[in-house]
VOGU-3710 file (C-alpha; in Angstrom, 3 decimals, decimal comma):
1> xxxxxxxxxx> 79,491/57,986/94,168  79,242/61,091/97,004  80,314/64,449/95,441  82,825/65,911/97,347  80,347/68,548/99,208  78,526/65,571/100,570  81,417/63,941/101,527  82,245/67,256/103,497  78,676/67,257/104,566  78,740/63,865/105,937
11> xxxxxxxxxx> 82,154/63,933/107,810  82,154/64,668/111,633  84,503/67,822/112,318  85,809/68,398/115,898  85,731/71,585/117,202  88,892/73,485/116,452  89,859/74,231/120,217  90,701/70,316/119,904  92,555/70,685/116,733  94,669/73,240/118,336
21> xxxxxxxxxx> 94,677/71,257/120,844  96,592/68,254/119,103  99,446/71,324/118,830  99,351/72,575/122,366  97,859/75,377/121,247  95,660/76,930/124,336  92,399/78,003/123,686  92,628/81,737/125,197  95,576/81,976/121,655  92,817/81,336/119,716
31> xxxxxxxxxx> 90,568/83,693/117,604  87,595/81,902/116,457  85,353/82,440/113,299  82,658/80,014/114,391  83,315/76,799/115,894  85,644/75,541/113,342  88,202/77,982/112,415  89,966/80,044/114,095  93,286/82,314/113,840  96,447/82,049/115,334
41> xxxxxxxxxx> 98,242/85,025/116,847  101,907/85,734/115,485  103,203/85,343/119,529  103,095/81,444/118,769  106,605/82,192/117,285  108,100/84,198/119,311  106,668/81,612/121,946  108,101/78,721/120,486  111,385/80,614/119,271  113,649/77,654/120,892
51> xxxxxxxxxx> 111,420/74,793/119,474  113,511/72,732/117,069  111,397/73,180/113,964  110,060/69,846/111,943  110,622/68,926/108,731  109,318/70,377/106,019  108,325/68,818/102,794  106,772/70,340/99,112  104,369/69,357/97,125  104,292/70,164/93,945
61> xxxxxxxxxx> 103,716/68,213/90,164  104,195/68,165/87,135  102,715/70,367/84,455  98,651/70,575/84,824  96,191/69,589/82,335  92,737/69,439/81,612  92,581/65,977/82,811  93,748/67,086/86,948  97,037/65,831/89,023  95,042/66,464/92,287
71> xxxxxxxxxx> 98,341/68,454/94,132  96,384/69,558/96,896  94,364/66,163/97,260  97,499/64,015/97,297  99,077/66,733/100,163  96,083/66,698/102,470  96,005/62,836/101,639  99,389/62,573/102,470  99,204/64,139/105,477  96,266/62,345/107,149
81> xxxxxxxxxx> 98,627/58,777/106,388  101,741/60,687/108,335  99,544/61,033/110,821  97,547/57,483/111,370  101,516/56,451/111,075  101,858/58,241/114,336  103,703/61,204/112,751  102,892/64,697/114,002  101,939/66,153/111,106  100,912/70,001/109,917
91> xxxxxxxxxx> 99,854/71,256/106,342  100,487/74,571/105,317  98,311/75,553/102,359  97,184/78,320/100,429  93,450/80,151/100,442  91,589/79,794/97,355  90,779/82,558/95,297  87,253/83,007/94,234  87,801/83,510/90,500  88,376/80,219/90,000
101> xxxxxxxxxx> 86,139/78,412/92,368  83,348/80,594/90,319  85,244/79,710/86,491  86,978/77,223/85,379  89,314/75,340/88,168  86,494/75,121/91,061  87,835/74,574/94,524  90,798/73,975/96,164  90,273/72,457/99,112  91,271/68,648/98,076
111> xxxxxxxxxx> 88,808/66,145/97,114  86,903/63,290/97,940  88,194/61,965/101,563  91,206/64,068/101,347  89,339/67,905/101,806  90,202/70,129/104,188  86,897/71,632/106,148  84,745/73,017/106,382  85,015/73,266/102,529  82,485/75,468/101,407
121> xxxxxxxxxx> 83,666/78,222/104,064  87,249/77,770/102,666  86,216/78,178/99,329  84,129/81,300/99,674  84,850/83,977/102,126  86,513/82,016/104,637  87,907/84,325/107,138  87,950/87,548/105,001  91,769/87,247/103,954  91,248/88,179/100,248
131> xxxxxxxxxx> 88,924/90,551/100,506  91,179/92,532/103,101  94,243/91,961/100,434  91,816/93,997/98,376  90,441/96,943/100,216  94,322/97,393/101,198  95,195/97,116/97,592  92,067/99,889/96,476  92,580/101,992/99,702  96,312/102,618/97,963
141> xxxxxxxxxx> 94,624/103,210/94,418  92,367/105,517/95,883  95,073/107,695/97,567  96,600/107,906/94,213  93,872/109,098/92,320  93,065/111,503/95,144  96,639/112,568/95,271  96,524/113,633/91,396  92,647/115,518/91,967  93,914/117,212/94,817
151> xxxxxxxxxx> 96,781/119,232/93,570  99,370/116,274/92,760  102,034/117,520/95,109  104,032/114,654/94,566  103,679/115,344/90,706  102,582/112,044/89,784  102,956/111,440/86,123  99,506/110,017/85,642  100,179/108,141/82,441  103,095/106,355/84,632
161> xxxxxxxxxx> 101,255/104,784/87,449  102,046/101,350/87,990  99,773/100,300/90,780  96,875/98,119/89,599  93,289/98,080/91,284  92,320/94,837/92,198  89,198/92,565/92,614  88,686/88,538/93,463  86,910/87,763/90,848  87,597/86,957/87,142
171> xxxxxxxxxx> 86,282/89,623/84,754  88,272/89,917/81,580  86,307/93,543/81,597  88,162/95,356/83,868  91,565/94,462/82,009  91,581/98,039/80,258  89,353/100,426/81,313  88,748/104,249/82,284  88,778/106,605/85,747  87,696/109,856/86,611
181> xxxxxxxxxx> 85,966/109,867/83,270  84,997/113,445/82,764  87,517/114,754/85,051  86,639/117,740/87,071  84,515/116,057/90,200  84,722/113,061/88,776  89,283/113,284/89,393  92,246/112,967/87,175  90,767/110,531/83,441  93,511/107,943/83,204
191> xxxxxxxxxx> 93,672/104,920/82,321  93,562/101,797/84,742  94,318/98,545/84,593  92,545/95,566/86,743  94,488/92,437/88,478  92,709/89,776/90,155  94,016/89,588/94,037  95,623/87,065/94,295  98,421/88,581/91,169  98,258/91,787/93,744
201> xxxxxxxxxx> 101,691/92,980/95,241  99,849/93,218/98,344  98,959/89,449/98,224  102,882/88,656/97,606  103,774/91,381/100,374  101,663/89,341/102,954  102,866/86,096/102,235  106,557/87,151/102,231  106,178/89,766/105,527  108,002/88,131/108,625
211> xxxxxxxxxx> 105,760/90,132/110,955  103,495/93,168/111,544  106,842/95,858/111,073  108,291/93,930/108,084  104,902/94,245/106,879  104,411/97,526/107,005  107,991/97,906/105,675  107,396/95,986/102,849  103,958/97,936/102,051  105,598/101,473/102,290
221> xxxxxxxxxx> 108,529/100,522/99,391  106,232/99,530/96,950  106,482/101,280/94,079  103,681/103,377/93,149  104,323/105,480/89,885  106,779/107,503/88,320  106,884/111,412/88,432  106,870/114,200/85,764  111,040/113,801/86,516  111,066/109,809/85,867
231> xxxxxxxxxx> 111,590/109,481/89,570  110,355/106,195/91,312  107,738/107,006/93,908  105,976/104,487/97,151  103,394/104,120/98,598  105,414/105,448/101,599  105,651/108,813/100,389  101,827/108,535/100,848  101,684/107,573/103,861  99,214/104,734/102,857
241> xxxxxxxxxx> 101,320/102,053/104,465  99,613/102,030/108,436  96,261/102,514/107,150  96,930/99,493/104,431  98,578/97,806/108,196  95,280/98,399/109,566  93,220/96,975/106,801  95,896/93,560/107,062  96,379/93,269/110,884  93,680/90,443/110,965
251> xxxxxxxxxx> 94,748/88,627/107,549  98,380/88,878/108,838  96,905/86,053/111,389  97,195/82,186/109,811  94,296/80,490/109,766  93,560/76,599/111,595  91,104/74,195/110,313  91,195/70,292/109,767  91,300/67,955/107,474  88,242/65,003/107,261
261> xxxxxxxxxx> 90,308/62,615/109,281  91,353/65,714/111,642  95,293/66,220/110,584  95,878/70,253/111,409  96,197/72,493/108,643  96,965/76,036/108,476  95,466/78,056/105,460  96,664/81,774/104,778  97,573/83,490/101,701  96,638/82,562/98,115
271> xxxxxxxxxx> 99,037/84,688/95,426  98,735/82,215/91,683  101,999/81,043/90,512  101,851/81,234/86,852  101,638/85,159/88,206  102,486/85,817/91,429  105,199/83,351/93,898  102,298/81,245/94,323  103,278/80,254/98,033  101,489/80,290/101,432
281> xxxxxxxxxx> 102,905/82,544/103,782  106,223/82,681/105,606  104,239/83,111/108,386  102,268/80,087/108,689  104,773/77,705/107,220  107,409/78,947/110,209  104,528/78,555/112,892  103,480/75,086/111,376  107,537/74,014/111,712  107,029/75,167/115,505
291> xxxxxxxxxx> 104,178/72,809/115,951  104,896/69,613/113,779  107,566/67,230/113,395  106,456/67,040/109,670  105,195/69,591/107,605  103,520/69,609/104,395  103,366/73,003/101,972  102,462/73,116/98,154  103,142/75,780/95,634  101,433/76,767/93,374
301> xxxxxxxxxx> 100,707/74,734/89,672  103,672/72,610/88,289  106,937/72,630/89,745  108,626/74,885/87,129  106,500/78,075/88,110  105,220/77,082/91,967  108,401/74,455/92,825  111,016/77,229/91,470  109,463/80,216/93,092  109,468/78,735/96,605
311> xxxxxxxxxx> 113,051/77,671/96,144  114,274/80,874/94,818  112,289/83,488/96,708  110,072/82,006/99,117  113,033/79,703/100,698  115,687/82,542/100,003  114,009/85,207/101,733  112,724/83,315/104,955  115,751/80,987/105,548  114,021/77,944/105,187
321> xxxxxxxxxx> 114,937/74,620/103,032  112,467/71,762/102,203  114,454/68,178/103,364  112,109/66,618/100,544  109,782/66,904/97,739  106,481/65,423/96,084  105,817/65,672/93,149  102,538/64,634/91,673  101,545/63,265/88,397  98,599/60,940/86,530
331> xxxxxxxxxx> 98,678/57,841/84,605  96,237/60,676/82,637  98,038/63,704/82,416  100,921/61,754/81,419  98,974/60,322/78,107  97,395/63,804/77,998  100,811/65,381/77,395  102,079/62,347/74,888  99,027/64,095/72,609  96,612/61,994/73,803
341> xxxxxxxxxx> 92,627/63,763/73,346  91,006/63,794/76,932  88,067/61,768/75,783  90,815/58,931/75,225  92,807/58,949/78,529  90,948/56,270/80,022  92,256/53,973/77,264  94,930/51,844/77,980  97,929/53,126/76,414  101,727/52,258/77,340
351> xxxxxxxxxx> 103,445/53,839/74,330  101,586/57,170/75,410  102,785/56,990/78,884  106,058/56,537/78,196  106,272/59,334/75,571  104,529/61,366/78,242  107,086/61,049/80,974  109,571/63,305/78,962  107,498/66,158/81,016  107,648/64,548/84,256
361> xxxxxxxxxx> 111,344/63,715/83,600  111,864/67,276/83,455  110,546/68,258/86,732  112,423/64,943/88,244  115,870/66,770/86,466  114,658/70,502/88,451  114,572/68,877/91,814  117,601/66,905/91,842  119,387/70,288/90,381  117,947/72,142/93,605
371> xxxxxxxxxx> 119,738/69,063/95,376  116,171/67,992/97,045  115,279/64,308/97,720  112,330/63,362/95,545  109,205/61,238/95,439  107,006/60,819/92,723  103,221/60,336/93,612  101,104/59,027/91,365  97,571/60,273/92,050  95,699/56,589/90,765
381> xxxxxxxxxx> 92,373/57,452/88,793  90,265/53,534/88,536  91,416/53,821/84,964  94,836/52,885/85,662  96,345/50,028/85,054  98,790/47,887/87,096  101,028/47,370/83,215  100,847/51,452/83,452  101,753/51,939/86,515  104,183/49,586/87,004
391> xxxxxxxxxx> 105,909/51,426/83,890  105,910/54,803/85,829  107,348/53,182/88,820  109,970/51,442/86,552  110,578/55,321/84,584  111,152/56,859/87,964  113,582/53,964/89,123  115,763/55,226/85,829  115,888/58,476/87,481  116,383/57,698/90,613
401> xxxxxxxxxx> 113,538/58,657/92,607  111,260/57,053/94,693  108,062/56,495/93,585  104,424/55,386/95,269  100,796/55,143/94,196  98,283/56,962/95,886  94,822/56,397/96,311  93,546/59,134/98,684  90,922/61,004/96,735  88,396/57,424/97,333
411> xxxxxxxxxx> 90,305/56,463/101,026  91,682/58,840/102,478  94,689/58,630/104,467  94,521/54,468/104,536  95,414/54,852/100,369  98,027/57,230/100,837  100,590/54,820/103,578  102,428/53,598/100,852  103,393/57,384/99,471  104,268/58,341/103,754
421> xxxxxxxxxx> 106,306/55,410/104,088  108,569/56,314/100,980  108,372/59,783/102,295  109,500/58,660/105,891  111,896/56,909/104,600  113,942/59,866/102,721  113,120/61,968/105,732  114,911/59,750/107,936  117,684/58,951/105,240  120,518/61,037/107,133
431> xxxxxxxxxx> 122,724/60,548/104,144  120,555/63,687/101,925  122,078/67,117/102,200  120,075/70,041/103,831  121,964/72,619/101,613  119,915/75,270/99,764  121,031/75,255/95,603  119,506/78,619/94,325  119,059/78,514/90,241  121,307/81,789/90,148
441> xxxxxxxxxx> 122,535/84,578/92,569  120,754/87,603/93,365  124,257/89,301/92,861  123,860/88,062/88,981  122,526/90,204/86,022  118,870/90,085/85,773  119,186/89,009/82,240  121,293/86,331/83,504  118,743/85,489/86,115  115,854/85,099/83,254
451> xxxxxxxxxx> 118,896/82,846/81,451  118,909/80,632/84,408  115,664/79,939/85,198  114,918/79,576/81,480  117,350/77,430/80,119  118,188/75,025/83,858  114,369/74,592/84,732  112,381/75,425/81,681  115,068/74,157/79,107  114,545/77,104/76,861
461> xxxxxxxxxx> 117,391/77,250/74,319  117,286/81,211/73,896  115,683/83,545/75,595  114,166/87,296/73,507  114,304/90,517/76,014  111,957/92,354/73,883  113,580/96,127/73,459  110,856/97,792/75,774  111,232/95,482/78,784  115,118/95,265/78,249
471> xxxxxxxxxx> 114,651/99,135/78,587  112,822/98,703/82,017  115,285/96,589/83,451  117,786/99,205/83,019  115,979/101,555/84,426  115,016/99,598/87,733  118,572/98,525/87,988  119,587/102,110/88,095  117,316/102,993/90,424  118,815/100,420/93,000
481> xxxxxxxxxx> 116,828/97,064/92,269  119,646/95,100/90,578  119,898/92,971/93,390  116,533/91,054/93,625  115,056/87,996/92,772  112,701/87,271/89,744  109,412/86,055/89,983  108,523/84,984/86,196  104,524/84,916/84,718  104,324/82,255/82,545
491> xxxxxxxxxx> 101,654/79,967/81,581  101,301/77,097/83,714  100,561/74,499/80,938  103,678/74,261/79,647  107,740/74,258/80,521  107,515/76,888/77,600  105,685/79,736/77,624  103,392/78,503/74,860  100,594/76,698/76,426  100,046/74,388/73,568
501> xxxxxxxxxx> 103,862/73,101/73,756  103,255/69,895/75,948  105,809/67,161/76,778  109,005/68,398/77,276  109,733/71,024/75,110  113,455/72,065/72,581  115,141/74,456/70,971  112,656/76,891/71,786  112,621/80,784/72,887  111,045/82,038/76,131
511> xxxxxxxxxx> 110,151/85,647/74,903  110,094/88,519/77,336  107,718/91,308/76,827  107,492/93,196/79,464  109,245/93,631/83,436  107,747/95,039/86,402  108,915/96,318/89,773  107,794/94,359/92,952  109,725/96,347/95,462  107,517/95,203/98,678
521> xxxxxxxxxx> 107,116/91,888/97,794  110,910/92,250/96,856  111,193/91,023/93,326  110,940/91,881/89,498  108,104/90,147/87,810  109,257/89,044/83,995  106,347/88,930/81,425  106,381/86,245/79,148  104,067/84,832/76,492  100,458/86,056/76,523
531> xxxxxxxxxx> 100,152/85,802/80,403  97,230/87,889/82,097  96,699/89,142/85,410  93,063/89,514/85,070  91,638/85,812/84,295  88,205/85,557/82,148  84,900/83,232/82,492  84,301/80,514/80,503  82,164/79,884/77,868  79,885/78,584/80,515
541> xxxxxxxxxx> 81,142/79,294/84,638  81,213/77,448/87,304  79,079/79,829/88,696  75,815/79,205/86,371  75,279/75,451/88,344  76,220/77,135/91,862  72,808/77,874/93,992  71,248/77,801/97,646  68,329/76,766/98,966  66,120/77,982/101,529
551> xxxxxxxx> 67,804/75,757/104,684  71,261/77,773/103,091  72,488/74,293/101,766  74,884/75,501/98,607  74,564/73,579/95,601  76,659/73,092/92,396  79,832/74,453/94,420  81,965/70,994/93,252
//
């Protein structure tokens, strides 16, 4: 069997100018970074302003596991069979971040004959997009500590700064660490704390911004640190906001590149979800409404963390409303959350799968509750059985959803017709509502916000506002942030924010420990569990089999 690299390797891409020009896209709009990518300008909307925009569906699954759901697979997949069934069809993803591809996870640019290309570019540096997030992010770190060695003016409490430096790369190292040790020349000792960039504010900032202005807008509010007064100060009273502008004014710009079977796709913006909104940008999703009929976004991770957070912020704050939903799960992952070992999963085992779909059920329950059409896609592994899956089709029926095999990863867009006819047919179902249901209001309590999403999608039967973050909330609601949504870190393995809690969770307590202030990106971020923002390497990275030879062919990258 062909790795997915030499799949890559072996398919025939067409030079983007074609790709864009599938969209009507001339080729004096487009910026190119070789001969097959290129950026898009943000005129295309204000060109296309009066263009009735498509129809936009998410992707997103159930809870991962070790054993893979394949969300990005199945939405590439899914849109090459819209498109050889004569739909015009765009994907809006998000950029991979290179902690991962280099750890655990590895790449996220699909697999097998649903990838998006060219792979390896998309995978590493791609177009420079995460490594401007991060100069923007350090320039703004930099002015700080400069700000305290050079007088401190602003009389920044330097045991109160809450902006994080930031770097793409896991390195559980930088977590806790030390600046301006020795002070004098060296600046203000303090100590720092590490993200990795795609949990940065500035990530979140550029995939919420409507445009250059609401970037920079966005950029200047954030919340920098609190003075020797326990005053709130931004990055605006810096003035860091038009050189951070500066740094962003290319990665502002979506990116174009194809999938194998040459469906469009637009790539920008990579936050995580179990830390961040996990959505691509505004941006790119509006343009990609303005060139397709159908459109096909994921979020990030399972649908309680990725599915939620593009509902309740993503959606909320650009006005947009999905008319339907995947949602992807395994014959596997449903075993895998019944208890079954991962050596075991390719064992026939109908008692496990139905035990299993208590945490599928869940999400099913979420997106009916945000009053969305659903489809469940099963992503088939050669393992699965026709008793098994038959049994997931019949579970789903019991719910009321659609539901379709998918066999994309080994055909491409020819396995995944089945899944775009089911889709089709709840697109064209006129009968569904196009009404947004938000889990709460932003005019509600932010402890009844954490309630909401807690006990309606998680199914928490308590939630614990630790004294210290309880004490934070008051504080930022004082200070005029009462009114904003909540973006909630919480590990992506489970509904609960115990990792090791699979299925479908009860009677159990999501635990707050700690609440910080998003005021660019336009949210509160609530702490829960034993969530980082700094992922570590495993035992053994991805990056010890990774290599290149002398003709620059990379090895070991999937």
């Amino acid at each position: 069997m062909q790795s997915d690299i030499e799949i890559a390797r072996s398919a025939k891409m067409l030079p983007i100018k074609e790709i864009a020009g599938k969209l009507c896209i001339p080729e004096e709009s487009l910026d190119y970074y070789g001969r097959y990518k290129a950026k898009l300008p943000l005129s295309l909307l204000k060109e296309r302003e009066n263009v009735p925009d498509g129809k936009l569906v998410l992707v997103t699954a159930m809870n991962p596991t070790p054993a893979g759901e394949g969300k990005t697979t199945i939405s590439i997949g899914l849109g090459q069979a819209l498109s050889r069934l004569g739909q015009k069809t765009v994907l809006a993803l998000r950029e991979p971040s290179l902690g991962p591809v280099f750890g655990v996870k590895g790449g996220a640019a699909g697999g097998g004959f649903s990838q998006v290309l060219p792979m390896d570019d998309i995978n590493l540096h791609f177009t420079g997009d995460l490594h401007a997030v991060t100069s923007a992010n350090n320039l703004l770190a930099a002015m700080i500590d400069n700000h305290l060695f050079q007088g401190n003016p602003l009389q920044i409490d330097k045991d109160r700064i809450l902006w994080k430096r930031c770097l793409d790369m896991n390195d559980r190292a930088l977590r806790h660490t030390v600046v301006g040790v020795g002070g004098g020349f060296n600046g203000v000792e303090r100590r720092e704390v590490f993200s990795i960039t795609a949990a940065s504010e500035v990530m979140a900032i550029l995939c919420l911004a409507a445009d250059m202005d609401d970037l920079k807008q966005r950029l200047a509010r954030i919340a920098i640190a609190y003075d020797l007064d326990g005053n709130l100060l931004t990055a605006g009273q810096l003035h860091a906001e038009g050189a951070m502008t500066v740094l962003l004014k290319d990665a502002i710009c979506p990116n174009l590149v194809q999938t194998i079977e040459h469906t469009p796709v637009l790539i920008h913006g990579g936050p995580f979800a179990n830390i961040s909104h996990g959505c691509n940008s505004i941006i790119a999703t509006r343009i990609a409404l303005k060139l397709g009929d159908i459109i096909l976004t994921e979020a990030g991770f399972g649908a309680d963390l990725g599915a939620e957070k593009f509902l309740d912020i993503k959606c909320r704050t650009a006005g947009i409303w999905p008319n339907a939903v995947v949602l992807v799960a395994t014959v596997r992952s449903l075993k895998y959350n019944a208890g079954i070992q991962k050596a075991d999963l390719s064992i026939p085992n109908l008692d496990a799968v139905r035990s299993g779909f208590s945490n599928l059920e869940k999400h099913i329950e979420n997106m009916q509750a945000f009053g969305i059409p659903c489809v469940v896609a099963s992503n088939q592994f050669y393992t699965d059985t026709k008793e098994e899956l038959d049994l997931v089709r019949d579970l789903c029926a019991e719910k009321g959803v659609r539901f379709a095999p998918a066999e994309v990863f080994s055909k491409g867009g020819a396995g995944g017709e089945e899944l775009a006819k089911e889709v089709l047919s709840v697109l064209e179902d006129e009968s569904n509502e196009h009404v947004p249901h938000y889990m709460y209001e932003l005019s509600d309590s932010t402890e009844d916000k954490i309630w909401a999403v807690a006990s309606k999608v998680y199914g928490a039967a308590r939630i614990d506002i630790l004294p210290e973050a309880l004490e934070k909330i008051r504080a930022f609601e004082s200070s005029g942030y009462s009114g904003l949504p909540i973006c909630i870190a919480k590990t992506q393995y489970s509904l609960s924010d115990n990792q090791k809690s699979l299925g479908r969770p009860a009677d159990f307590t999501l635990t707050v420990r700690d609440v910080w202030l998003s005021a660019g990106a336009g949210y509160l971020v609530v702490l829960t569990g034993t969530i980082v923002t700094m992922p570590g390497l495993p035992p053994r990275p991805a990056a010890v089999d990774i290599d290149i030879d002398a003709d620059g062919i990379i090895k070991g990258l999937f």
